[in-house]
N, C-alpha and C positions, 0 to 999 in steps of 0.2 A: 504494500500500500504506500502509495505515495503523501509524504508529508507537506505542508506549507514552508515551515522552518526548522531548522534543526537546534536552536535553543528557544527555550520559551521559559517565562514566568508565571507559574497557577497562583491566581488568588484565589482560596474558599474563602468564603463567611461564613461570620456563625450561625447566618439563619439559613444556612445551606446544610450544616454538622449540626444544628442541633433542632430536638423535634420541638412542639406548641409548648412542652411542659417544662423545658430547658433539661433535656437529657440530650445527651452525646447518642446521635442516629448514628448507631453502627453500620444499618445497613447500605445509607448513603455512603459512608466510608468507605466500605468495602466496596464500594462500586466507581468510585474514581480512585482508588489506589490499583484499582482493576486497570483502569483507562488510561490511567497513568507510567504503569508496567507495560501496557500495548505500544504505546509511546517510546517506552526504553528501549524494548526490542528494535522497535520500527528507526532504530539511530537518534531518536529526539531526546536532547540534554533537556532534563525540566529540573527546576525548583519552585518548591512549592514553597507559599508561604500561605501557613494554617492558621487560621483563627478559629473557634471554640475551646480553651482551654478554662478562659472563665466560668463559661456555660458550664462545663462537663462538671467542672470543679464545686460550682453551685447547687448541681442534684447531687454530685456523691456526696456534697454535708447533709443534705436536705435526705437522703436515705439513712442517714446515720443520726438525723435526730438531732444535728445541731441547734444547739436552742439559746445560744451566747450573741447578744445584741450588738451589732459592729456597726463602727463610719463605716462612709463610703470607700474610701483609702483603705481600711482595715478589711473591708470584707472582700474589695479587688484583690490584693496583695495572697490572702487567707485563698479565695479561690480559685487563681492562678496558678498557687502553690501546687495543691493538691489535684487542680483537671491538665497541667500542665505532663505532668507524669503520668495519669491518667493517658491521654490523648499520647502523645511520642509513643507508648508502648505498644496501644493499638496499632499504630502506624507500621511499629516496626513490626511487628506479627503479619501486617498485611502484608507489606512488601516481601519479607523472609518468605513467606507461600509462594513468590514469586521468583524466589531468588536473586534476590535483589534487595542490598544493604541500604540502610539509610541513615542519616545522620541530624544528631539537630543542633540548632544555630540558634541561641537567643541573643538580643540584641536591645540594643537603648537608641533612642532618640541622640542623648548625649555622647554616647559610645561612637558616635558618627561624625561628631561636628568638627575632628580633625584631618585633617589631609593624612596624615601615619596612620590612625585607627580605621579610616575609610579602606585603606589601602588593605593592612591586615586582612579586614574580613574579606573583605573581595578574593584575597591569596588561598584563604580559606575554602572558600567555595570552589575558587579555580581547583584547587587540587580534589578536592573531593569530587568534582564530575570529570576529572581525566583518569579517577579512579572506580568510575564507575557507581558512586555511591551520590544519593538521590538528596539536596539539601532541604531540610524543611525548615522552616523559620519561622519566628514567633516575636513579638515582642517581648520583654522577659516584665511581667505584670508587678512581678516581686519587689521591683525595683524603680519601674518607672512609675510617677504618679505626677499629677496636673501637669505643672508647665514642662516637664520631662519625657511627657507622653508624643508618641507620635496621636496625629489627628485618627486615626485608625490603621488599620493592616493595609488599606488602602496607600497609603504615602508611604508606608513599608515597601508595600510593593514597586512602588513606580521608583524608588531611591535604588533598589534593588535592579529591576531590570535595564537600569541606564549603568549602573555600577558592571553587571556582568555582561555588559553587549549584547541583551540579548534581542533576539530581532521578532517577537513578540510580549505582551503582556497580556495573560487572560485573565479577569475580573469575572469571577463566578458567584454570586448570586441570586435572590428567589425569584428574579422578575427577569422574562427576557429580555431586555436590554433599555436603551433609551425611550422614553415614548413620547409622543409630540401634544401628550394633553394627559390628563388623568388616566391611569391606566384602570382604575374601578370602572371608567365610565365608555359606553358603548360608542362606537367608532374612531375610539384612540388606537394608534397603531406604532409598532417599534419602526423607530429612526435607522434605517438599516446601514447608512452610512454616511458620518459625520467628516466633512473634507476641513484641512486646515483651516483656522482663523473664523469658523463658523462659529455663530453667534448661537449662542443653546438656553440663555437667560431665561426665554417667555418658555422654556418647556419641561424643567428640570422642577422636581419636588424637592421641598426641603426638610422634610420628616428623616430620620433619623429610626435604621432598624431594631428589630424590637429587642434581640441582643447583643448586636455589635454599638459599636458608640460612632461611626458614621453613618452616610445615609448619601443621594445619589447628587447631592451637591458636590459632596467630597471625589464622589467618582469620576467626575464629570471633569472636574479641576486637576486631579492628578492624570487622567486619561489625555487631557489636552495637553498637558503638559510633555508629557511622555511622549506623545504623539509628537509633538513638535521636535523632539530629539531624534526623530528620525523611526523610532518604533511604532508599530503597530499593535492596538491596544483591541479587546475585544469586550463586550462588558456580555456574559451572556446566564442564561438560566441554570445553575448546577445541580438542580434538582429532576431536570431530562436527565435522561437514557442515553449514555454514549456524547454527551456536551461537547467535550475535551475531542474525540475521537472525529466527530461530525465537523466542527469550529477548525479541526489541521488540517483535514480529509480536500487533497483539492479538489475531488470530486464530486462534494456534496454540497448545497445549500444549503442553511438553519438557519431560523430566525433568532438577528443577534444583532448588537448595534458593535458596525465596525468604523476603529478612530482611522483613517485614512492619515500615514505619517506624510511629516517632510523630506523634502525631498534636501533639504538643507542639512550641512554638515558641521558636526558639534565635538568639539575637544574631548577628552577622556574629561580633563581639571572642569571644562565649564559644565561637563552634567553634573558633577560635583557640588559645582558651586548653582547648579538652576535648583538642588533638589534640598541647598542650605538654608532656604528662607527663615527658617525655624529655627535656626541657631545666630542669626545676627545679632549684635552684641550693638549697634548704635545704628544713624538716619543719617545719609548726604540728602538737602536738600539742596534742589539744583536751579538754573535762573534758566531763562527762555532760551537763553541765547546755548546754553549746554543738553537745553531738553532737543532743541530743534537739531543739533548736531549728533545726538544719540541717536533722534527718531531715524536719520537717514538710512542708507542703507551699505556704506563705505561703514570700513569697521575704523574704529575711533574710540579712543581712551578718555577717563575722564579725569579731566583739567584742574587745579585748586580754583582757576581763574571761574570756569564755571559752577561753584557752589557757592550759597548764598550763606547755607546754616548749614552746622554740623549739631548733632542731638546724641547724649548718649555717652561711656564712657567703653573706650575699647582700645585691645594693646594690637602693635604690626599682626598683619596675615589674620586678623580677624575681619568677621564677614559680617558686612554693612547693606541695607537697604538704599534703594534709591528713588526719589523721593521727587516727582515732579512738580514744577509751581502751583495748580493744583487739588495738593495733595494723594495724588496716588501713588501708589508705588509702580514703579516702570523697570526696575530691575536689582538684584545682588550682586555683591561683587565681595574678592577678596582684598582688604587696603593695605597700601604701602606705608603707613608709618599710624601711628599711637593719634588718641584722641587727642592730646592735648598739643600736638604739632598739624593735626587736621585745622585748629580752630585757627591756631595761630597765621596757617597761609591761605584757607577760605577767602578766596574772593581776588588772588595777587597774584602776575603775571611772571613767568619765568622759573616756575618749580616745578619739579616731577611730577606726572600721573601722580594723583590718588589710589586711583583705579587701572591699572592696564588691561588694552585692551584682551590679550590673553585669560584674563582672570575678572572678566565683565560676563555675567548673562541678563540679556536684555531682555523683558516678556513679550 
């Protein structure tokens, strides 16, 4: 059988793993680590990156008669713990029926926001698929909590598949894909294919699933994103029959909303720095005259001469937003020197980039 790609990235969610009651659905499990091994066979590198660990970890207290009243912090941490172990085990039992090892990778928001530790895990992952073993990835619950959190597995994902080149991303959750009006209401229908720079505003929901902690704003935002790095993103339903199988299959149709990439080419360091946003330590705000020379289309670094204000306290090689007159952000970047020599030459001609362009992602 012929494949589309030969590396991909699987996102599950948790309301793909877990059923109405928040138990760990085995049997969906079992049926894309099924699809998944079709895949190994068939030459396609996958990592997966799994969410229900909370879920799982919240019925096996709730089977045990937990009965100890927790924050929100305490009961994440508490049930991550224990569906986290939970979940990897299952995993690996599925795969072992298939012959085929798997591995698992937790990770932090924070654990990422350096250029070394980026590096690392990606090293990590490269060797584990030239070794044949299958990466599953998690965010580690235990550890991460509010501003430390990724926004969901979602930004996991898409940080993930620009880190490992790979030349898909499939986003698998309960709905088949984008839909262009309420999907309860009769005559909406999935967006079958989304082309760069399209405008998705009037058609995206902003409800939030009933166990993961994003929802298809989130989707929507890092799928664009990803798509514009040149990947190909797919958001589609994981609770079909053969999803994974149908969704690479060049010979088959399914209904599925596909991100159409660019056709534009992105540094290894700028996907890096496109998927940083969350880790910026301070604000360049910029004056007309630097926003209209960004907007072009010649690549171009950013100036002292063009920033008006600097916001925020941050040391060299830290990653700053960028901040047009206004007010939106227009882009990340990594800066060449400390906040308190940012303030000092804001606004004055004949100093170094701030910003280079090598280490600029523009939105």
């Amino acid at each position: 059988m012929a494949y589309r790609f030969k590396r991909v990235v699987v996102k599950v969610g948790s309301n793909v793993l877990a059923r109405p009651d928040g138990s760990l659905d085995v049997t969906r499990m079992s049926a894309l680590a099924d699809q998944v091994a079709e895949l190994h066979r068939g030459g396609v590198e996958v990592i997966l990156v799994s969410s229900g660990a909370v879920a799982s970890g919240r019925s096996e207290m709730q089977l045990h008669n937990h009965r100890k009243k927790l924050g929100q912090v305490s009961a994440r941490q508490l049930f991550s713990a224990v569906g986290q172990a939970k979940l990897i085990n299952r995993y690996y039992e599925l795969f072992r029926d298939h012959g085929i090892v798997c591995g698992q990778v937790l990770t932090t928001k924070e654990s990422l926001s350096t250029r070394r530790h980026y590096l690392n895990q990606q090293h990590c992952m490269t060797v584990m698929l030239e070794n044949g073993v299958i990466p599953i990835l998690n965010e580690n619950d235990t550890i991460s909590v509010t501003e430390l959190m990724f926004t969901d597995n979602d930004e996991l994902s898409g940080m993930v598949a620009a880190m490992m080149d790979a030349e898909a991303l499939i986003i698998l959750s309960n709905i088949d894909g984008i839909y262009n009006g309420n999907p309860s209401e009769s005559g909406t229908e999935v967006i079958r294919e989304i082309l760069p720079q399209q405008d998705l505003s009037c058609y995206i929901q902003t409800g939030k699933s009933q166990f993961g902690r994003g929802g298809m704003l989130t989707k929507c935002r890092i799928a664009t994103k990803v798509a514009d790095e040149g990947i190909e993103v797919i958001v589609a339903n994981g609770k079909r029959d053969s999803i994974l199988i149908d969704v690479l299959c060049e010979s088959r149709d399914v209904v599925c909303t596909r991100f159409i990439p660019s056709d534009r080419t992105i540094s290894p360091v700028k996907k890096w720095i496109a998927h940083s946003e969350g880790f910026a330590k301070g604000e360049l705000h910029v004056n007309e005259g630097a926003y209209e020379a960004l907007s072009r289309p010649e690549a171009v670094s950013l100036l002292p001469i063009g920033v008006r204000e600097v916001k925020g306290e941050f040391e060299k090689d830290d990653i700053v937003k960028i901040i047009a007159p206004d007010g939106r952000q227009i882009g990340v970047g990594r800066i060449a020197c400390d906040s308190n020599r940012a303030r000092q030459a804001a606004g004055k001609k004949g100093i170094r980039p701030f910003i280079h362009y090598d280490y600029l992602y523009l939105d």
